[in-house]
C-alpha atoms as one frame of an Amber mdcrd trajectory, in Angstrom:
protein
  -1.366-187.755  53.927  -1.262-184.730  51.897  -0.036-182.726  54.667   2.870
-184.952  55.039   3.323-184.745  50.827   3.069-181.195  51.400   5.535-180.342
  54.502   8.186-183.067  52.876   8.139-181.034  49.819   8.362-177.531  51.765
  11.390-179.182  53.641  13.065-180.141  50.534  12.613-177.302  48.730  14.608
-175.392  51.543  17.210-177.817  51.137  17.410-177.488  47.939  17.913-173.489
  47.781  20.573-173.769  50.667  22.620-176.357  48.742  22.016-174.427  45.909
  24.467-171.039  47.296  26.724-174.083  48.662  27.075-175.717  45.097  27.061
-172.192  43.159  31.197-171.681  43.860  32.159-175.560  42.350  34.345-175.047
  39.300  33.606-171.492  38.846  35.907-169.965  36.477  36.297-166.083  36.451
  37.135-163.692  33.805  40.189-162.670  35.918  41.577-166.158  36.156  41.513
-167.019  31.968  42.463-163.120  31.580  39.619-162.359  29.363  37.300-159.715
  30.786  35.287-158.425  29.408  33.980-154.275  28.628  31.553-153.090  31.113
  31.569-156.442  33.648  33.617-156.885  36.774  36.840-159.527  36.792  34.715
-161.826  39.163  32.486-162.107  36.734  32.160-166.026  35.435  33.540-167.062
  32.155  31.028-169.600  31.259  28.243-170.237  33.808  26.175-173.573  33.119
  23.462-173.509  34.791  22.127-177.082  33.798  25.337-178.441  35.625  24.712
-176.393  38.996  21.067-177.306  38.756  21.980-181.011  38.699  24.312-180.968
  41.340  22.277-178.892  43.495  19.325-181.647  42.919  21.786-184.550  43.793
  23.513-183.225  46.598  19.960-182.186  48.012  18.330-185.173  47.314  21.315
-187.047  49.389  21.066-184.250  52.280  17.397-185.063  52.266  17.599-188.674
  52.139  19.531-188.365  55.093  17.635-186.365  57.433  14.335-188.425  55.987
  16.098-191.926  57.155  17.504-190.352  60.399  13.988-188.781  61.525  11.275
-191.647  60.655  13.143-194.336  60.811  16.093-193.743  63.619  13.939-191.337
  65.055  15.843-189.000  65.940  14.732-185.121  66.303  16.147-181.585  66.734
  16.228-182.491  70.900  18.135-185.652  70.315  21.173-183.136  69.265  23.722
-182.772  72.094  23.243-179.259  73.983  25.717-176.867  72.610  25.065-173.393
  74.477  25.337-174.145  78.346  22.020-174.230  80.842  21.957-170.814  82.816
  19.077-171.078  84.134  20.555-172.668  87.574
């Protein structure tokens, strides 16, 4: 039981990091676009970054990817070989 606590958290915790670089870009102002950079940073730089909003999205979009993939394997059941075969066979 705690080994299945344990891996679900491991799992999610990956998921959560990934999203995170996926969610970083969302409504990302930079001191190039409102023309206001400035002394000593580069014009990507952000104008106002709020972290508490990134950290909630990231935490909501994980949670749904998780969800997902939680319903899918335990209670569809299916698993990484259920996915259609992609590269061909060349062993024949």
């Amino acid at each position: 039981m705690v080994q299945q606590i344990l891996s679900s958290l491991a799992v999610y915790f990956v998921v959560w990091w990934i999203t995170l670089f996926a969610v970083l870009p969302f409504g990302l102002r930079t001191q190039a676009e409102d023309k206001h950079v400035i002394l000593g940073t580069v014009e990507s730089a952000p104008t106002k970054f709020q972290a508490w909003r990134v950290v909630l999205t990231t935490t909501l979009v994980s949670a749904l990817v998780y969800g997902t993939w939680y319903v899918a394997s335990h209670y569809l059941g299916l698993t990484v070989d259920s996915l259609p075969q992609i590269v061909p066979n060349f062993d024949k």
